[in-house]
C-alpha positions as CSV (number, residue, x, y, z in Angstrom):
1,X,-15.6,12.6,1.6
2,X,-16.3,8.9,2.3
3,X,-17.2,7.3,5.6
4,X,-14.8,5.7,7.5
5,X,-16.2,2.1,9.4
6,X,-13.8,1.8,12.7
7,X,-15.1,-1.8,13.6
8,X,-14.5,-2.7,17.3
9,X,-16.5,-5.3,18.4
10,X,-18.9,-4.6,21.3
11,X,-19.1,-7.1,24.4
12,X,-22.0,-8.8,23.1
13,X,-20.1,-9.8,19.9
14,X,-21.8,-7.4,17.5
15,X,-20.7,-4.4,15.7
16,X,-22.9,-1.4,15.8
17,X,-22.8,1.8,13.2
18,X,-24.8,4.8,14.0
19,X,-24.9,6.6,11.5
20,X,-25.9,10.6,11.3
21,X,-27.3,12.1,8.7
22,X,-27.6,15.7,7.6
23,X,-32.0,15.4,7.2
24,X,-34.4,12.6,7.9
25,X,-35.3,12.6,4.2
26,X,-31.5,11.5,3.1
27,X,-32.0,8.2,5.4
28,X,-35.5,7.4,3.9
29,X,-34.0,8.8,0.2
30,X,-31.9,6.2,0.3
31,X,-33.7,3.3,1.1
32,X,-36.0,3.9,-1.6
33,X,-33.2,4.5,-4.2
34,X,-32.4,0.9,-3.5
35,X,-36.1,-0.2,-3.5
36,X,-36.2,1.3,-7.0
37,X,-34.2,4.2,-8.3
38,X,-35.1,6.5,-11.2
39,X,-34.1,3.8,-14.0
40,X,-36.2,1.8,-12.4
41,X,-33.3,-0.5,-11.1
42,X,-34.3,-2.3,-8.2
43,X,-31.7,-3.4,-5.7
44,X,-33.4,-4.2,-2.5
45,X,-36.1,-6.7,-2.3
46,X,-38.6,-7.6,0.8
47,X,-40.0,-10.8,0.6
48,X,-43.8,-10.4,1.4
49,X,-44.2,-13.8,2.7
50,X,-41.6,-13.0,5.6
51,X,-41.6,-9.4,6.0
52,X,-45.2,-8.6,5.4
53,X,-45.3,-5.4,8.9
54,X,-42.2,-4.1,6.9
55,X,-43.8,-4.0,3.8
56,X,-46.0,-2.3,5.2
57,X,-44.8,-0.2,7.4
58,X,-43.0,1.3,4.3
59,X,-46.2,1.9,2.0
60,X,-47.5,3.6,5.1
61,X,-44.5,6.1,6.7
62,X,-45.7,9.3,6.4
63,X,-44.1,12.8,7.4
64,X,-45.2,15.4,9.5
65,X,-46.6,18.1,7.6
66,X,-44.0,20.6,6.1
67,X,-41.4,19.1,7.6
68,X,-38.8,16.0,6.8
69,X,-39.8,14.2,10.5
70,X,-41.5,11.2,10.0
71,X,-44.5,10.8,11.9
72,X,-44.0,8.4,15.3
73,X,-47.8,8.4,15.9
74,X,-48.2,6.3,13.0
75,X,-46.2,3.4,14.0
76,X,-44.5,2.7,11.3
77,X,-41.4,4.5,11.8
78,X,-39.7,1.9,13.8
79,X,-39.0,-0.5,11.3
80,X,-38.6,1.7,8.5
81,X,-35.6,3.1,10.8
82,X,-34.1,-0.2,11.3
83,X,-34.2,-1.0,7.5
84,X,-32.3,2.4,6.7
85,X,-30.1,1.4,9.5
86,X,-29.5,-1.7,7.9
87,X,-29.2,-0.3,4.1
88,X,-26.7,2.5,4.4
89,X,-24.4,-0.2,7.4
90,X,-24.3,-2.3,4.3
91,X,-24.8,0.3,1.3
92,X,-23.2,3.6,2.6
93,X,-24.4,6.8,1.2
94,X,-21.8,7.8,-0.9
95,X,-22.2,11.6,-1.1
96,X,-20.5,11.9,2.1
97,X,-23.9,13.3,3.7
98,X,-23.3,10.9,6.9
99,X,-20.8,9.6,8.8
100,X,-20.9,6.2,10.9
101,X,-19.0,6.1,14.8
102,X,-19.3,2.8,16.3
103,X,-20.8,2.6,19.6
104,X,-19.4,-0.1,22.1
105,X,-22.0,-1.8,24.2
């Protein structure tokens, strides 16, 4: 079961997916198949000399103990959430785990 992309464009001019996912851990799962997947095949790249807060806001995301939340307190889940945001708009998660509505603002 793919995901289906119903694009309506909201009043601002921007399309916006939100997509849901069955865990936490299949959003950040994702992203770091990308950043480097068992092979070792690397498909997304952060340039350090631009993004140096995302950088490291992903080294540093860290979970809440025994569970898949990630933990807010650290302050780096912000922009590791708007990087899987970003991944799976433009590199869906093809198990079929999510699914993406479009939200009109």
């Amino acid at each position: 079961m793919g995901h289906q992309h119903q694009l309506k464009e909201g009043s601002f001019g921007a399309d916006i997916f939100v997509p849901k996912f069955r865990t936490n851990s299949d959003k950040y799962n994702h992203v770091n198949g990308l950043l480097c997947n068992g092979p070792g095949v690397r498909r997304l790249l952060i340039n350090p000399h631009t993004c140096p807060r995302l950088i490291e806001s992903v080294d540093g995301l860290q979970y809440k103990d025994g569970t898949n939340s990630a933990d807010k307190n650290s302050g780096f889940c912000h922009l590791t959430d708007a990087l899987a945001y970003a991944v799976i708009g433009l590199f869906p998660i093809p198990t079929g785990y999510g699914s993406v509505s479009t939200v009109q603002i």
